[in-house]
N, C-alpha and C positions, 0 to 999 in steps of 0.2 A: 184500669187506673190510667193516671194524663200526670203528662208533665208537670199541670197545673195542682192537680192533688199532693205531688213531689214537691214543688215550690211551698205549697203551702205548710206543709210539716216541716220544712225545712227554717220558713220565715221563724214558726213556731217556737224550735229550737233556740233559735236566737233570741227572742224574745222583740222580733222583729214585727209582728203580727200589723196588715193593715186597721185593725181596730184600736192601733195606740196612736193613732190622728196624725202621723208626721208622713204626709202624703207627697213631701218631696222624697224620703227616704223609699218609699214605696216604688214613687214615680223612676227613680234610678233604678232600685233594682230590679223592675219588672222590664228595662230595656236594656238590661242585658242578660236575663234568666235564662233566653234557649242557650244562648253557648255555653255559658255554666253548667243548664241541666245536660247538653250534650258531653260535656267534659266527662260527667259521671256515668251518664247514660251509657257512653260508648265503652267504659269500664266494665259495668255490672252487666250489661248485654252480654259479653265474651264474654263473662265468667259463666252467667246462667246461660250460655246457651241459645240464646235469645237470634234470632234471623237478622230484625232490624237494628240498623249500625246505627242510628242518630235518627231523632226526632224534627221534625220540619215545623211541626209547631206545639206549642206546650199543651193542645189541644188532643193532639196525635193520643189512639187509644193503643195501650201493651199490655200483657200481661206479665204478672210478675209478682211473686211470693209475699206474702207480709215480714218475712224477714229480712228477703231482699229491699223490699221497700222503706223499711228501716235502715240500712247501710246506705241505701241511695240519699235518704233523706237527712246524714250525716254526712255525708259528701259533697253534697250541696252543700249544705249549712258552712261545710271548711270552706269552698269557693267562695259563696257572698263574704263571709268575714273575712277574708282575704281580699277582696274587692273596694270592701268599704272600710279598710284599715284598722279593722278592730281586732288587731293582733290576740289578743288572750282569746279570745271566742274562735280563731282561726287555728290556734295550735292547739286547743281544747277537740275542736272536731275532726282538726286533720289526724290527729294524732287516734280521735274513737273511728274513725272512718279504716284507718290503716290496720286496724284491730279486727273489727267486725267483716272489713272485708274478706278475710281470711277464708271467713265459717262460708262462702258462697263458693269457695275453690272447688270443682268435684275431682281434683288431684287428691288419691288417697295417699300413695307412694312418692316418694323422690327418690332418684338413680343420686347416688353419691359415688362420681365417676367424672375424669377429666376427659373431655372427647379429644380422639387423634385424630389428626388432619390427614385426610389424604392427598399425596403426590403426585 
């Protein structure tokens, strides 16, 4: 999978799709895609486990789960809508992103426990 597969499920979500002709909309959002897609990438990397910290181009090839790839590509989707001021599409995904991100934690356990400092 690439960056670029990620961007595109994400545009999808939105109902952003290069095929609905508004090629300035595009034209934005494909010049700022890697930092976005790295925003999330550098997320769901650490969570699954993943070696590479950030993609250099939306090109770059990883591997990574079809679940996982669904959560990335919700996480993206909250960034661009955030980008492009589409408030309701941005708290829609940020909000399914904060959800789904969950199910990639391999945390089974939490210690419910204040740490002491030591002197």
């Amino acid at each position: 999978m690439t960056g670029n597969d990620i961007l595109q499920r994400a545009l999808g979500l939105l109902g952003y799709a290069e095929n609905n002709g508004n090629t300035q909309l595009t034209q934005r959002i494909l010049q700022k895609a890697l930092p976005l897609t790295n925003l999330v990438y550098g997320d769901i990397a650490r969570m699954c486990g993943m070696k590479k910290e950030r993609l250099n181009s939306l090109l770059d090839e990883f591997e990574i789960s079809d679940k996982a790839a669904d959560v990335f590509a919700c996480g993206l989707a909250g960034y661009i809508a955030a980008s492009e001021g589409d408030d309701n599409a941005h708290a829609f995904w940020a909000a399914e992103y904060a959800t789904r991100r969950t199910t990639l934690s391999k945390i089974t356990t939490v210690k419910d426990e204040l740490p002491i400092p030591e002197y």
